[in-house]
N, C-alpha and C positions, 0 to 999 in steps of 0.2 A: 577760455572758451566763452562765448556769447552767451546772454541770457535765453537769445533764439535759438541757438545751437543747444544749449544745454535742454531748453524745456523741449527740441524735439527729441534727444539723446533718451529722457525720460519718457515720450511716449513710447519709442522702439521698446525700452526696455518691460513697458507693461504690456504691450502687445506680446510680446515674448514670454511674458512670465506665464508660468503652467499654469490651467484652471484647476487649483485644487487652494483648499484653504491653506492659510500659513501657518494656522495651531492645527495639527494632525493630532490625536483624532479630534472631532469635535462632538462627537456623540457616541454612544456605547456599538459595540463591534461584533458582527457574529462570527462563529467559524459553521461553516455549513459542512453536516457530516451525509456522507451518500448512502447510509449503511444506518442499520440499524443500533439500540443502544447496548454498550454491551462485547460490542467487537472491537475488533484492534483499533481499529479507525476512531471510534468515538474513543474511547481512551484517551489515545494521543492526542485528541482534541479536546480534551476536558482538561490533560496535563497543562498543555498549550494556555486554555482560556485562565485557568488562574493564574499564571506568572505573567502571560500579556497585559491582564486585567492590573496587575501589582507594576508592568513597566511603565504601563499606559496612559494610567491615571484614568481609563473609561471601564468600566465594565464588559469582557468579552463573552458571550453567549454562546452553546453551543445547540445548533438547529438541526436534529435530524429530520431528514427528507430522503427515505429510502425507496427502493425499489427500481426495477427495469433496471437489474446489475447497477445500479449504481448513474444512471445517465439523468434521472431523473434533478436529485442534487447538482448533478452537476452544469445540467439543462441552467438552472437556477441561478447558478454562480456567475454560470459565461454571461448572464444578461444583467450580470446587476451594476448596481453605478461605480463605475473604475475609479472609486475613491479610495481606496484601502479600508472601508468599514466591512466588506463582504469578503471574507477567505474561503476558501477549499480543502479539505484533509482529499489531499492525492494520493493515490496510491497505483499499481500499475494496472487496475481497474480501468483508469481514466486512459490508460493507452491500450488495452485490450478488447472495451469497447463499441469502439469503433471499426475494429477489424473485424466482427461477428455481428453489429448491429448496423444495416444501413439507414442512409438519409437522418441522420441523426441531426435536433436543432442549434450544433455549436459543432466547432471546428477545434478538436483540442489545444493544436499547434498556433491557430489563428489568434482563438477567444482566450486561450489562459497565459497569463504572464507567470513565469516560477521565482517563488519569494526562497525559500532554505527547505532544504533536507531537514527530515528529525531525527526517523531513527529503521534500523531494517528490522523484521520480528522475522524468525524462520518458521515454516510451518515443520510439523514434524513426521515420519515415513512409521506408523504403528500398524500394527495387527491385533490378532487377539490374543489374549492370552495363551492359548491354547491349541493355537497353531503352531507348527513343526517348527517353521523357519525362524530361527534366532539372529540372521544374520542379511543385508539385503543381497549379496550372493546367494543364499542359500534362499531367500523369494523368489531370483530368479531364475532358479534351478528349476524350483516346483511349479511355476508359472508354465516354464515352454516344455516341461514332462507332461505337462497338463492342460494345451492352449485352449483359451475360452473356457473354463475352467473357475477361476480366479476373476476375480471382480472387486472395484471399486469403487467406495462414496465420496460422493461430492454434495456442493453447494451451490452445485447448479455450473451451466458453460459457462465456461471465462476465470470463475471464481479460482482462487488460489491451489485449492487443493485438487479442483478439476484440470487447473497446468501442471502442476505438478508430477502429478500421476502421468500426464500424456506426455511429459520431454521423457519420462524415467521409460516409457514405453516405448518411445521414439527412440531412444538411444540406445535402447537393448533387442527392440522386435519383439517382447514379450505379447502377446495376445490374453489381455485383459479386457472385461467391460466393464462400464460406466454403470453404476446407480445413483442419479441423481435424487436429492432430497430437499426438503422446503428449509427442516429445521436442522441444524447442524449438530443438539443435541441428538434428536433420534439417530441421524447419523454417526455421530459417537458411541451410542448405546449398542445400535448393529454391530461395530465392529467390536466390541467386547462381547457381545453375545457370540460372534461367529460370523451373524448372517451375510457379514460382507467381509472380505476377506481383510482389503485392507484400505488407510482411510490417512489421509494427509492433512489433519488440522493445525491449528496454532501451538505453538510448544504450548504457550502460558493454558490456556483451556484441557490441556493433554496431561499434562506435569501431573495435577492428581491424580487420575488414574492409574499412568505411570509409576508413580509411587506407591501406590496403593499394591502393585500387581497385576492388575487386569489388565493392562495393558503392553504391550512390548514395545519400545519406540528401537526402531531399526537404527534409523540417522535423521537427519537435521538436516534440509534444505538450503544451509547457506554457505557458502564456501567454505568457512571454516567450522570449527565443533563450537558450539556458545559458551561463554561466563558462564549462564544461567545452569546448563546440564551439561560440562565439559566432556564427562563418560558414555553420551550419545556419539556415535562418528558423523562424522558429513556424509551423506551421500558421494559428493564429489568422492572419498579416499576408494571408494567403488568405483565409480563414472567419471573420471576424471571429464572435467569441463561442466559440470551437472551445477545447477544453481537457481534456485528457484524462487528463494529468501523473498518474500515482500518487503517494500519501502515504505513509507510513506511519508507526504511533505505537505507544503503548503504552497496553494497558487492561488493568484487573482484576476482577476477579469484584467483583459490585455494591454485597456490602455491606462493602466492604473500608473501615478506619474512615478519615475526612476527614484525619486527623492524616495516618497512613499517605499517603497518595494525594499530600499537600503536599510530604513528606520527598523521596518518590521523583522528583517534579515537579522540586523543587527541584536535587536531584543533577541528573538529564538533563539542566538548564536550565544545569547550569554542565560539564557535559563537552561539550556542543554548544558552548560557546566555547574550549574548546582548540586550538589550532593543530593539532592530528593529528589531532585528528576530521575537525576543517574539510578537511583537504589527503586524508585519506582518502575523504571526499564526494565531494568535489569531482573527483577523479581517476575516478569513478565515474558523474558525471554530475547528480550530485545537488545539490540547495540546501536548504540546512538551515531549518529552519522552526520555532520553539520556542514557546513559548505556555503557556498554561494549560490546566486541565482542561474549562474551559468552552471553550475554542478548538477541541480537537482535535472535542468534542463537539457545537457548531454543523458543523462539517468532516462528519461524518458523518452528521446528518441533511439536509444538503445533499447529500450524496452518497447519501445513498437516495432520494431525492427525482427527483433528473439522472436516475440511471440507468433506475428503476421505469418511467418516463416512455418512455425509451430501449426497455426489456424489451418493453413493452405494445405498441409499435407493431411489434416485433419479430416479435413473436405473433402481431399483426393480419396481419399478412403474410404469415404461416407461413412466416419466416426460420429 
């Protein structure tokens, strides 16, 4: 090749090359939590920030920025510089969102690129102590003996435990209402007192009480029964098809480059096989789930899909 041919060969080549630096990261890294400190979400994201922080060789940060279900954080993500320093703990929050919130400033499908799955956490189907039903058949016995009757806590529309309760209601015709709550503790505390019948929170926040007594957990959210409390049934062994389990992952502003998106991929993929990751899930209720970027991202337009579907008749009924 020609000296002229070669040095234009090398310009093509740098026109070409991605705008992102060649030393990834070049500065310390956040993961942006949408949700307050304390839930599932920042967890996972705190697990995340020290073994990225140990792969990475930068310091990873974890930024809570909650509020407005979650859109607020996320508002934050989809505008930040698509360089791999800004992440997202996703969860199906990020896809729910939008189908109860209009004109929203980011487009999920547009503004996030999906980096790996972490892990799925189930919430769990409890009563109070002290109510009859021991079993979710025998809930939904005393539910339509009893329509409108019977009531349920939440963390508010969209929130996990407010879908929860409405597919289990959807799928049986039970006639339940909503009481929604600010703080998820007092809503815990109701449904051990009684005043609300019954309440779908996190296993891991549930398990005390649970053990304790005060609480009965029916079944488990997630397709199957968990490691963490195997002697809970799935909901599903009742509702066949029933499946509610929260996910959650990490995503990046869209046009963050493909290399970027692999490196990251890659690290999660290998601190989700640590033995303290695993025992720290696991203790929490959770099952780790790892994958690629096209995994997390079938995961989530399947979960817009479920829920819209969910939302719509929610509407129709002016639930």
């Amino acid at each position: 090749m020609s000296p002229h041919r070669f040095a234009a060969a090398l310009m093509l080549l740098s026109c070409a090359a991605p705008a992102w630096p060649q030393v990834f990261p070049e500065r310390p890294l956040r993961i942006i939590v949408a949700f307050s400190s304390g839930t599932a979400a920042d967890i996972v994201a705190r697990q995340m920030a020290i073994k990225l922080s140990e792969s990475l060789g930068k310091q990873v940060v974890v930024e809570n920025r909650d509020g407005a279900s979650g859109t607020i954080g996320a508002g934050i993500a989809a505008h930040a510089t698509p360089d791999g320093h800004t992440m997202l703990i996703a969860s199906p929050s990020i896809v729910v969102s939008p189908i109860l919130i209009k004109n929203l400033p980011y487009d999920v499908f547009r503004d996030f690129a999906p980096v790996a799955t972490i892990a799925v956490f189930p919430t769990v189907l409890v009563v109070g102590a002290q109510f009859k039903a021991s079993s979710v058949m025998e809930l939904i016995d005393n539910a339509k003996a009893n329509p409108g009757k019977l009531n349920y806590a939440t963390a508010g529309r969209g929130s996990a435990s407010h879908l929860s309760a409405e597919l289990m209601r959807s799928m049986t015709g039970i006639d339940i209402l909503e009481v929604p709550y600010r703080v998820t503790n007092q809503a815990l505390a109701d449904t051990i007192s009684g005043q609300v019948t019954l309440y779908f929170p996190n296993l891991a926040s549930a398990l005390p009480n649970i053990n304790a007594g005060r609480l009965k957990a029916l079944a488990v959210t997630s397709v199957k029964r968990t490691q963490t409390a195997p002697e809970i049934p799935a909901l599903a062994e009742t509702l066949p098809g029933y499946e509610a389990a929260s996910w959650y992952g990490i995503v990046v502003p869209s046009r963050t480059p493909k290399a970027i998106i692999a490196r990251l991929n890659g690290d999660i993929g290998k601190a989700l096989q640590m033995a303290d990751v695993k025992q720290r899930f696991l203790a929490l209720g959770g099952d780790i789930v790892s994958g690629s970027p096209e995994d997390l991202g079938r995961t989530m337009r399947a979960g817009s899909q479920k829920w819209a579907k969910l939302v719509r008749e929610i509407e129709t009924h002016g639930r």
